[in-house]
N, C-alpha and C positions, 0 to 999 in steps of 0.2 A: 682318537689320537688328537691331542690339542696342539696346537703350533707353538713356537717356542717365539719365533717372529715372522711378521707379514712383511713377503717379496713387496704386493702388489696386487694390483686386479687384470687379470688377463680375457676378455673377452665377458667382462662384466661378471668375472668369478672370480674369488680372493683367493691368492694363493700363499701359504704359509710353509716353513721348513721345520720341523720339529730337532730337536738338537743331537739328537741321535744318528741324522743324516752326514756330518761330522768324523762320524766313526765308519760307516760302508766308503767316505769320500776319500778318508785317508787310506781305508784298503787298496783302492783301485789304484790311486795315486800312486803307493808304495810299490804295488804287487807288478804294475805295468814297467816302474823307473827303474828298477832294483832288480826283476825277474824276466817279464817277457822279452823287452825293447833291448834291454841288451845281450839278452842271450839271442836274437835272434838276429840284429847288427849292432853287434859289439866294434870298438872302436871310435863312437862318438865322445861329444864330453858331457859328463854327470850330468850340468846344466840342459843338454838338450836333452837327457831322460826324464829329466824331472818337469821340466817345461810342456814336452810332450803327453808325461803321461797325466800331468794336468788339467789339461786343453780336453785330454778323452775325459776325463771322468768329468767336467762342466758340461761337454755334449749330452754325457750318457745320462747326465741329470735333465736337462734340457727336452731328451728323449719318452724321459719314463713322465716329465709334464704334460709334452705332446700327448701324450696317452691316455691321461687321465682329463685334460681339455675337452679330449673327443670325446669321452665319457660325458663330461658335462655338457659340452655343448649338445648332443644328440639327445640327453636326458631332457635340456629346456624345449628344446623343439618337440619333445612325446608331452609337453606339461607338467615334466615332473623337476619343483625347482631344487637348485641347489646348493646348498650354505657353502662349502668351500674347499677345496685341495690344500692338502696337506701333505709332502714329501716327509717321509721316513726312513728309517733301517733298512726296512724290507722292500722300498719303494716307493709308491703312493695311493692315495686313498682319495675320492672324490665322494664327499658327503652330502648324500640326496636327503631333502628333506621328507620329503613323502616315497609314498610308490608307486611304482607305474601303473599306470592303469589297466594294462593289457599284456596277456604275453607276450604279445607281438611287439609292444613299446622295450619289454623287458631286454628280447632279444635285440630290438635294435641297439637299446643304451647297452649292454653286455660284450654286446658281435665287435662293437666300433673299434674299445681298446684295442685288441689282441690285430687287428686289419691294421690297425695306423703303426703298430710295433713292426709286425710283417711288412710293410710300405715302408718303414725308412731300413729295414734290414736289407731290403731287395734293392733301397738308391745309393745305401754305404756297401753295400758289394759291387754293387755297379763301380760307383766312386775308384771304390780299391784298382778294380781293373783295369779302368781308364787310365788312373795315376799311375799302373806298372805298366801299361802299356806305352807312356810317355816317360817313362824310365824316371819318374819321381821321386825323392825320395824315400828310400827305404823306412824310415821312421813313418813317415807319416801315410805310407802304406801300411803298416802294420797297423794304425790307430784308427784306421777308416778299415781293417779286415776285421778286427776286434771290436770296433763299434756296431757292423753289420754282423758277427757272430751272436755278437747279447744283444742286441733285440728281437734277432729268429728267435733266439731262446728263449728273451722275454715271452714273444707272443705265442712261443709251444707251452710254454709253463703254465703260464694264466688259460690256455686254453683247457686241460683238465679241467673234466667236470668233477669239482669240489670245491662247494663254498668254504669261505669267500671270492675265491676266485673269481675270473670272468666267465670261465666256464662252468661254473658252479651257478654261474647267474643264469646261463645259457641250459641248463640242466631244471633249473627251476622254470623257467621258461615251458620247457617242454611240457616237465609234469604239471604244471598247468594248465597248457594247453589239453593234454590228454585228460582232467582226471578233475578239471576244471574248481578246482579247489587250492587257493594259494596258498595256506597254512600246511599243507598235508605236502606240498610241491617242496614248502622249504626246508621242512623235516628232512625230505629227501636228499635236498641238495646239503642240507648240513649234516644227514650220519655220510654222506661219502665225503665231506672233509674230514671228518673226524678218521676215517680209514685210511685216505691216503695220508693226515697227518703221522698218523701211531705208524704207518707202513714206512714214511722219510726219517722217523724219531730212529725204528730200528734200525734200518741199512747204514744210517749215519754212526752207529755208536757200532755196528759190526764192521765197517771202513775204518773208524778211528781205531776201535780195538786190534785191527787186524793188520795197517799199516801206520798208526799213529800222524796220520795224515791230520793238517788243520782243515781240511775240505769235510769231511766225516761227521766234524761238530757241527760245521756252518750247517749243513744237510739236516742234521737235529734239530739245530736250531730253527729252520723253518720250519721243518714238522710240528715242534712244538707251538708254533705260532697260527700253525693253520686248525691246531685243535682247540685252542682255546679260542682264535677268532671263529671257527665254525660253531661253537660251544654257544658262544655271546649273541651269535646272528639269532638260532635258533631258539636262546631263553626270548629275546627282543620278538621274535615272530610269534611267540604265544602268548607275551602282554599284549604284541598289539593285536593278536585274537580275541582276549578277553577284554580289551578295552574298543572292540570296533563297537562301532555305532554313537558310544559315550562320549557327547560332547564337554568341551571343555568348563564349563559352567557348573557342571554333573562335582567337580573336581577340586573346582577352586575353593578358595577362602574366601568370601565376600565383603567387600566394604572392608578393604585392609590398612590400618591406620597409615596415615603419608605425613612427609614431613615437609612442611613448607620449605621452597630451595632458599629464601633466603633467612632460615634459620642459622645460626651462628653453631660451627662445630662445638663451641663451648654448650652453648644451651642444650645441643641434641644430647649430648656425651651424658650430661648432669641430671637432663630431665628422667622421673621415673617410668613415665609410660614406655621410653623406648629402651631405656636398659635392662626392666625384666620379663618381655615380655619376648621378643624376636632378634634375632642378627640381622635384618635388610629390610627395609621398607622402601615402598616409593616415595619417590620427591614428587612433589606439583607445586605449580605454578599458577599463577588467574585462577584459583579455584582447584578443579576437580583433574584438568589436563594436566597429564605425567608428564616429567622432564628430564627423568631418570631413575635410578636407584641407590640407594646408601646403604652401607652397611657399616656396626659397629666396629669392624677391624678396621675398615677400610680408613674411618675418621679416626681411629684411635693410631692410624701409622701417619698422622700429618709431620712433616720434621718438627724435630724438635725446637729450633729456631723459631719456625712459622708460630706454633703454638703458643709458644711466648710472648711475639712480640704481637700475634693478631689474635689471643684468647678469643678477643669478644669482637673483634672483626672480620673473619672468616668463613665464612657464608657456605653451607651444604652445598651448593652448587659446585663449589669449586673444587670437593672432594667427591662428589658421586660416579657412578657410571655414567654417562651420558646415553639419553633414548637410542642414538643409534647405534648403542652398540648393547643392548638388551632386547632378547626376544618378546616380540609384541603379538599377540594372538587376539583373536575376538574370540564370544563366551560360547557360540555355537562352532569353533572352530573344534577337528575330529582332535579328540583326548591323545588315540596315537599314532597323530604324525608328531606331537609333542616329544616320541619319544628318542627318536636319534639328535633331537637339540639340547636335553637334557643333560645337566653335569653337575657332578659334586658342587658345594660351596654356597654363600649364601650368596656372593655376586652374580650367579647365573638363573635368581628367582625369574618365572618369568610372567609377565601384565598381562592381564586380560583388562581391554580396551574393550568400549561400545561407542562410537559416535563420537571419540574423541573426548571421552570420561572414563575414568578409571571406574573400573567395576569390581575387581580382582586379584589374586594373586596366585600362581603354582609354584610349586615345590618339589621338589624328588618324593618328599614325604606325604606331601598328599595326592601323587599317584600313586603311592607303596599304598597307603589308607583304602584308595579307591577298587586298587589290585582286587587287595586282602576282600574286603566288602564284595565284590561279584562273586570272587571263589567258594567264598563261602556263605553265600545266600540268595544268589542267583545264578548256580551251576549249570544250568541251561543256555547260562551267553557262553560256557567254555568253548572256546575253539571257532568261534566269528562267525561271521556267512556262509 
């Protein structure tokens, strides 16, 4: 899940909201203004339901960050780093770049979420009772009762064991532990999301069919989402089976042509070497050191003013990605931790760097290459250590 825009960096982890978040904010928003707060102290004005049920749904996002923080932060302190949060639909997602090392690292990044959801559900129930016991208002008692309802809930829900859940992380954990094999742990933790997914798809469409209720789809709706993320987890657990050991060198393109940054977007655009050959090459600089990447969409979307008036003034640098925000790997880096950073597109190519010279290039495609090549001619690396 890619972010749509970056909040910010929270504890030295970027945090992004994907645009989909949008749609569960205006639910709560609506469902809170329009259904509970006034059915339950009716007689305010419009304005303070909508103001109100506002304020909850900006907490309840706040909440489900707190969450996923803990995640990451407990993930850096096991070694295990992390590229970045990302709020969605369904909540959010903290994207490790590697794995843990240990069951025991696994349970702790896993255990933290679902404790830190349980810990504010237990200080906004607290909250609530203090507030009614100082005879507070009623509104904003109900908003501190229902924010401490959906985080218990949050942290029962994620605690099922079924990936991807946290409990599903916690499930893998174990079978690990026991059976001391993580590829065979993850199978496990991904056929019980796949069960409890198809188990929420059903009860959801027997609820909707049966009372025409909008709750019934929602219910589907995340079943649906827990089979195909458990679906994704466990293809990813058997590439990076078949690719344990294979360094990223094993993988790359070597000696990939670059384009000096201060090439002119006219000359990259014109010249033949880069228009029939690839979509993104690296930029360098003094030589051999990267400075970015380009690609030919990317110079081909310069506006159409700039283009004009600086054809032959406008310099690659000023339309590439910049290094820091392309993945930089070394050549003996493991092939798949590559693979949760990986993504469509020729923008997200990503360097292989040695000593501060470009050495390389990866591609979605030439890990598909590399896949293919083990499975079928060295069937003996299936399935990892």
């Amino acid at each position: 899940m890619k972010a749509t825009f970056v909040l910010g960096r929270i504890a030295g982890v970027r945090v992004g909201v994907h645009w989909s978040v949008l749609f569960i904010f205006g639910i709560i928003v609506f469902g809170l203004s329009q259904g509970r707060l006034p059915e339950t102290y009716p007689g305010r004005a419009w304005a303070v339901y909508w103001a109100a049920g506002l304020c909850t749904a900006v907490v309840f996002f706040a909440s489900l960050l707190a969450h996923e923080l803990a995640h990451a932060v407990v993930a850096r302190r096991n070694g295990v780093e992390v590229d970045d949060i990302v709020l969605w639909l369904l909540g959010g997602a903290a994207r490790l770049r590697t794995e843990a090392p240990s069951p025991g690292a696994e349970l702790r990044i896993a255990g933290v979420g679902p404790l830190v959801s349980l810990l504010l559900g237990g200080l906004f129930a607290l909250g609530a009772w203090l507030l009614d016991l100082a005879s507070g208002p009623g509104v904003v008692v109900e908003m501190v009762a229902w924010l401490a309802g959906i985080n218990v809930l949050l942290a029962v829900f994620n605690a099922l064991p079924a990936a991807p859940l946290d409990g599903g992380r916690l499930l893998r954990a174990f079978l690990w532990w026991r059976t001391g094999d993580r590829l065979r742990a993850t199978a496990g933790a991904t056929a019980a999301g796949r069960v409890l997914g198809w188990l929420l798809v059903v009860l959801g469409l027997i609820a909707f069919m049966r009372t025409g209720a909008f709750g019934g789809l929602w219910l589907a709706l995340i079943g649906w989402f827990l089979i195909a993320a458990a679906t994704a987890e466990g293809r990813q657990a058997q590439l990076r089976g078949v690719l344990a050991g294979v360094p990223v060198r094993d993988a790359m393109t070597p000696g990939p042509l670059t384009v000096p940054a201060d090439t002119t977007v006219a000359a990259f655009l014109t010249d033949p070497r880069y228009r029939y050959r690839h979509s993104a090459f690296p930029v360098t600089d003094d030589g051999a050191a990267p400075v970015g990447l380009v690609t030919l969409d990317g110079a081909r979307r310069v506006p159409e003013a700039d283009a004009h008036a600086h054809a032959h003034a406008l310099r690659v640098r000023a339309v590439m990605v910049p290094l820091s925000q392309v993945t930089v790997v070394g050549p003996d880096s493991p092939l798949a931790d590559l693979l949760p950073r990986m993504e469509p597109g020729a923008e997200h190519r990503v360097l292989v760097v040695d000593d501060g010279r470009l050495v390389g290039i990866v591609s979605l495609s030439d890990i598909s290459r590399a896949v293919t090549w083990l499975m079928h001619t060295a069937p003996g690396r299936r399935g990892g250590p």
